[in-house]
Structure formats: structure tokens, C-alpha cells
C-alpha positions as CSV (number, residue, x, y, z in Angstrom):
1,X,26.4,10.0,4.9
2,X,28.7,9.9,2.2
3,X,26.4,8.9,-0.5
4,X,23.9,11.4,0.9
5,X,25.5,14.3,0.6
6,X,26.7,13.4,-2.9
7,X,23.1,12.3,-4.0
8,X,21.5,16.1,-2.6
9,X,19.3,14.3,-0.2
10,X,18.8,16.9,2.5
11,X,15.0,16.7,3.7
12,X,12.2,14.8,4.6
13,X,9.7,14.9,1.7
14,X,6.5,13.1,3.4
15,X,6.2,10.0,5.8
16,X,3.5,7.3,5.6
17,X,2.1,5.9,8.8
18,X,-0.4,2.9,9.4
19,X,-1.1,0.4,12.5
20,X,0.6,-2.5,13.2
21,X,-1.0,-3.5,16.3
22,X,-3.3,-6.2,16.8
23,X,-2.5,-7.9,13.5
24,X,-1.5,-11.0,13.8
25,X,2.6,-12.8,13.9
26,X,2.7,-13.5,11.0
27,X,1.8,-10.6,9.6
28,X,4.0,-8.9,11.7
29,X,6.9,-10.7,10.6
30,X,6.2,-10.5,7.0
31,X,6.0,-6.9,7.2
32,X,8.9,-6.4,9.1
33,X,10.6,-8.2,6.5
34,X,9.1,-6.4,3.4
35,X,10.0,-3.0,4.8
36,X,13.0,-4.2,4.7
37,X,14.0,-5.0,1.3
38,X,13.0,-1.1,0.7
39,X,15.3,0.5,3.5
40,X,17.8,2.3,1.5
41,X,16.0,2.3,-1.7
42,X,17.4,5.4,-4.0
43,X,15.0,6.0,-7.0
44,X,17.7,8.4,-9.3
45,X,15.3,11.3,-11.5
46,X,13.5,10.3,-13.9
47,X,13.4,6.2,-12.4
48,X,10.3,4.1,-11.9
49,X,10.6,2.2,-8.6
50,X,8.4,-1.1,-8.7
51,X,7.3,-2.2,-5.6
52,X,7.8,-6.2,-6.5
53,X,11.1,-6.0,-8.1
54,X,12.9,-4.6,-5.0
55,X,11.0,-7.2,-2.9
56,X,11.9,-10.3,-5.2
57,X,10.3,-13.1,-4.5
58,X,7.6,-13.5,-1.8
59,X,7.6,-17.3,-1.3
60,X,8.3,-19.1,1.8
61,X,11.9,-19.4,0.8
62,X,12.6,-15.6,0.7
63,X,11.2,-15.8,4.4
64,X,7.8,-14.9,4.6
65,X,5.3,-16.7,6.1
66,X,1.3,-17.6,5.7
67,X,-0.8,-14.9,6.6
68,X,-4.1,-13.9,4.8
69,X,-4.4,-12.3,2.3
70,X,-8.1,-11.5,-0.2
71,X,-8.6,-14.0,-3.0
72,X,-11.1,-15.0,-5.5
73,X,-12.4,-18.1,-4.3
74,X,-14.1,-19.8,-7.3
75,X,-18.1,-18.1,-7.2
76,X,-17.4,-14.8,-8.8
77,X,-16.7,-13.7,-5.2
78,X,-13.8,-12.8,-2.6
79,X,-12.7,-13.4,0.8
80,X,-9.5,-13.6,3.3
81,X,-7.5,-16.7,3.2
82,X,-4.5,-17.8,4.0
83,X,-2.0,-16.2,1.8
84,X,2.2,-16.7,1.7
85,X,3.5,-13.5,2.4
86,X,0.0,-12.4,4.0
87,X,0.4,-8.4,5.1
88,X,2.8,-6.9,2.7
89,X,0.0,-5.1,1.3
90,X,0.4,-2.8,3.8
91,X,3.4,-1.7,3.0
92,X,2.7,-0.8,-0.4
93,X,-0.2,1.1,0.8
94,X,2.3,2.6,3.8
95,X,4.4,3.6,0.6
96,X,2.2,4.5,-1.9
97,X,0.5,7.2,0.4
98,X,3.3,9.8,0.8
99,X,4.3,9.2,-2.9
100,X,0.6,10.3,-3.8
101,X,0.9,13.4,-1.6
102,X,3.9,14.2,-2.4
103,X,3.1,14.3,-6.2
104,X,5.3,11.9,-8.3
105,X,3.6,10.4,-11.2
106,X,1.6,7.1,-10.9
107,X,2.5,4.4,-13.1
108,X,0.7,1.7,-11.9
109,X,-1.5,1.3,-8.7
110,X,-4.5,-1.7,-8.1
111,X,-7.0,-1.2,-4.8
112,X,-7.7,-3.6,-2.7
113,X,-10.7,-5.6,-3.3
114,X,-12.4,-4.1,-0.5
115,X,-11.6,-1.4,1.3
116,X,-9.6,-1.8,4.6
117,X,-10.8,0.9,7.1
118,X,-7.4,1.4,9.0
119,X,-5.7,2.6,5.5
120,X,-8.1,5.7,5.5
121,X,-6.4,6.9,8.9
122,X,-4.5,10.3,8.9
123,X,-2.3,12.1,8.5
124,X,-1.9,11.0,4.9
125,X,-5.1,8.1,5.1
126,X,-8.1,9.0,3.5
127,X,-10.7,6.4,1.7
128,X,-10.0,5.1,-1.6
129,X,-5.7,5.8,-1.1
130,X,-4.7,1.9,-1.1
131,X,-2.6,-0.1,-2.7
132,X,-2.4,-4.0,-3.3
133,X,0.5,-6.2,-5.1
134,X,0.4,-10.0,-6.1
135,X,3.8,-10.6,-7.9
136,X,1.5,-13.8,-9.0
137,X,-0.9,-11.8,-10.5
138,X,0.8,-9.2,-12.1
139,X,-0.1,-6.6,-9.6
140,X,3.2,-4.2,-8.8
141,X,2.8,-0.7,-7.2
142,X,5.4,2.0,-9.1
143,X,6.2,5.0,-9.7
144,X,8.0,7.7,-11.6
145,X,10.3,9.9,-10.3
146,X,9.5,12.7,-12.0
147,X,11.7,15.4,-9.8
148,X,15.3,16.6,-10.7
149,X,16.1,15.0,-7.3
150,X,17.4,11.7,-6.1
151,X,14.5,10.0,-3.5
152,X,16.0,7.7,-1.1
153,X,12.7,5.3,0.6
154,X,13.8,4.8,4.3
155,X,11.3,2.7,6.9
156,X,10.8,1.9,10.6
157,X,8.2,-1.5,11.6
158,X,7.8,-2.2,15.3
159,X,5.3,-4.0,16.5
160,X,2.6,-1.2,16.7
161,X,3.3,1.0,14.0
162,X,5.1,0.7,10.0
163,X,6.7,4.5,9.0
164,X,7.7,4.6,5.3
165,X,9.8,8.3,4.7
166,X,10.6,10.0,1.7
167,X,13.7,11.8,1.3
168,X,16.0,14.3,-1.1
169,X,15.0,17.7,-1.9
170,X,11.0,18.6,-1.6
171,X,10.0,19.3,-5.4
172,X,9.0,22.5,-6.4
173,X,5.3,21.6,-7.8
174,X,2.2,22.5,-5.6
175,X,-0.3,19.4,-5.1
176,X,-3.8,19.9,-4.6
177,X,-6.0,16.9,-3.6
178,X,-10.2,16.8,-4.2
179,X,-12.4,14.4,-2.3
180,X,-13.2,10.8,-1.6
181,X,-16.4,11.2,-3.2
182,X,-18.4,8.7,-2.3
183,X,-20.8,6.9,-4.3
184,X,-22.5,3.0,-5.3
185,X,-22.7,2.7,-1.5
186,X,-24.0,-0.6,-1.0
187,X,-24.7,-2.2,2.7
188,X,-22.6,-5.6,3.3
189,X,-24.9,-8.4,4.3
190,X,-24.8,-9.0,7.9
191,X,-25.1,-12.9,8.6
192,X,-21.9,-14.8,9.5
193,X,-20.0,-17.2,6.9
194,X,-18.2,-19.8,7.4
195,X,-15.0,-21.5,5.2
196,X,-13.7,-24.7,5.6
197,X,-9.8,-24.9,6.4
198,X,-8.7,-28.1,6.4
199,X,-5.2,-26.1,7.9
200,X,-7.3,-25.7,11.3
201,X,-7.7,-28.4,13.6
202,X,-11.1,-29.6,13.4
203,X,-14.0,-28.3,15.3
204,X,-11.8,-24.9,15.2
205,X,-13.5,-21.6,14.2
206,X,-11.2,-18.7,13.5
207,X,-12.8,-15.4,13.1
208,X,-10.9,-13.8,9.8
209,X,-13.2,-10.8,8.6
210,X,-15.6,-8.3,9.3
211,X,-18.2,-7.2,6.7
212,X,-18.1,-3.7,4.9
213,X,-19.9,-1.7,2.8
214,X,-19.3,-1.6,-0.8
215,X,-19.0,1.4,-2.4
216,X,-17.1,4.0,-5.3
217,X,-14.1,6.0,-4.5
218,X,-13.2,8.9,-6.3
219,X,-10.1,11.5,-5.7
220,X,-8.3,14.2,-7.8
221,X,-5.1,15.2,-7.5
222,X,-3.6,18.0,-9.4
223,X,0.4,18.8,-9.2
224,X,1.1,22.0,-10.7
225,X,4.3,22.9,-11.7
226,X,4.8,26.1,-13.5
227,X,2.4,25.8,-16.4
228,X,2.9,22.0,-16.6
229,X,-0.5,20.7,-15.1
230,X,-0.6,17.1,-14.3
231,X,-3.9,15.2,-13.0
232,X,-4.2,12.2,-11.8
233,X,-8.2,10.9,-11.1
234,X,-8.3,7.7,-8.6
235,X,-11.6,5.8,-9.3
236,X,-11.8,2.8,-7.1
237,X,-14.7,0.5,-7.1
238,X,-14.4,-2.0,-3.7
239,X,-17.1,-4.8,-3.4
């Protein structure tokens, strides 16, 4: 309380909210554990915050465990497979959704590969606001504080639902958001395929992913403050 008061954080800026339940233990856990490493997070003005540095490492030794996670998988194309650390792209999208709303500069963002339907749930869902990170691949999620105004990240995982909260002093800009527009919509082929995971005791089939349609994702969002105008276009392209 201490630190709060001295900091200036008084308010709640915006909250994030997606679904938990149904996924499976070990995605659970791993979230739970991610969400973690960003309770109590203070980004100081004028900061960038990267999502993988305040993890640290996501290996089996930090304590994660295998989930899935979306891959290239040698034939130009993509699927789910089992993934250390499976899940914690959730919580960057979780994250990365009230810190869009609430208007602090972008510095880095990367979609997912395809688009995940459950993200696009309200209040602060909508198609084409994702975010994936693969320390491994050089995908981070950050962000620029771009306020006067400490932000402290605070979160809350059970096992049905993962809140991420913004806090400190609501800034002073107006943010205006245009769209998804959708376009490049492209049906997903319907017929069942199957992986071998030599993981899986044999005979074993393990249903993994449902298909979706492709398609292109745009949104514009304008923060105005004063007569500084900043715009940020999201053009996402998922397969």
C-alpha cells in the first residue's frame, strides 16, 4: 500500500478477461504460473514492458509443463503440437487486450497463426486482437508506457477464468477503435487429419484441433491526445 500511494496508482485503467475452462491441466498450470511472474509488475513512464523478459525462461525447469502450442511442422504448413510451456499465449493475449484499449503505444505484437475464436470474446475481445510469444523464436509482446503515470499489471487465474488489470492513473488521451474488417476469407478444408505422436500410447487418438477459416484482419486505433494524433493499424493475416 505503501509503494502505491507513493507510485500515484489510484484506479483501475482496463481489465482483460478470457476462458480458462475446459482447457486442458496442463495448460492450466502453465498459465497459472505465467500470470504469475506478471503480478506486481510496475512499468515506470516512459518504460517498455516485454512480455518474455519478466517471464524468463519457459522450459521445464522454470516449471512449466507440455501443452500444445502451433508450430511449423516441416511442409510450409502449421498445426498444434505439443509445446513446453503450452498456454501462455493466452496470457499475452489476456494482457495485450486492455493495453490496446487503453491506448499505450505498441512496440512489438505477432498473431497467432490462426485465429483462436475464444480471444474475440468481449468485453475487450474482438477478431484480429491476439497476441503470441516464443522466447525461442524471437517473438516478445511489449509495450511503451507512454503516460506520465506509473502502471502496475496485477492478475487473477482460477480454473475458469484468467483477469489481467491495469492500474495507476487513467491517461488523459481519447482512444477510438475502427473495425475488424474482414477480408481473404478462405473456407478451412473439412476432412480430418491425423499426426503421429509417438508420446501417445499406441492405437491412441487424441483430438487436438478444430478447423477454421482463414482470413485478413484489419483494425484502427487512434489515441488522441491534445493535438498529438497517434495511429496504430493492426493487419493480421491468419491461415
Amino acid at each position: 500500500t505503501e509503494q502505491r500511494d507513493r507510485l500515484g496508482i489510484r484506479e483501475l485503467i482496463a481489465r482483460g478477461e478470457t476462458r480458462v475452462a475446459g482447457s486442458s491441466p496442463p495448460k492450466i498450470h502453465n498459465i497459472k504460473l505465467a500470470a504469475s511472474r506478471l503480478h506486481g509488475v510496475v512499468v515506470p513512464p516512459g518504460a517498455v514492458f516485454s512480455f518474455n523478459r519478466e517471464l524468463g525462461p519457459t522450459t521445464l525447469e522454470a516449471g512449466y509443463q507440455v501443452g500444445w502450442g502451433i508450430a511449423a511442422i516441416g511442409d510450409g504448413s502449421h498445426a498444434t503440437v505439443p509445446s513446453v510451456a503450452g498456454g501462455i499465449c493466452q496470457v499475452a493475449t489476456t494482457l495485450f487486450q486492455p493495453v490496446f484499449w487503453a491506448g499505450y503505444q505498441i512496440e512489438e505484437r505477432h498473431p497467432h497463426l490462426y485465429w483462436i475464436p475464444a480471444y474475440g470474446v468481449g468485453p475487450l475481445g474482438r477478431v484480429g486482437l491476439d497476441a503470441t510469444v516464443d522466447e525461442d523464436a524471437g517473438l516478445d509482446f511489449r509495450f511503451l508506457n507512454s503516460s506520465p503515470d506509473y502502471v502496475l499489471i496485477q492478475t487473477a487465474v482460477d480454473d475458469t477464468t484468467l483477469t489481467i488489470s491495469l492500474y495507476g492513473n487513467k491517461p488523459s488521451w481519447t482512444v477510438k477503435v475502427e473495425g475488424p474488417t474482414i477480408t481473404n476469407r478462405k473456407a478451412a478444408r473439412q476432412e480430418v487429419v491425423y499426426y503421429p505422436e509417438p508420446t501417445l500410447p499406441w492405437g491412441q487418438r487424441f483430438h487436438v484441433e478444430s478447423a477454421g477459416d482463414g482470413f485478413d484482419a484489419t483494425l484502427v486505433r487512434t489515441v488522441i491526445d491534445g493535438e498529438n494524433v497517434r495511429t496504430l493499424t493492426l493487419r493480421t493475416h491468419y491461415e
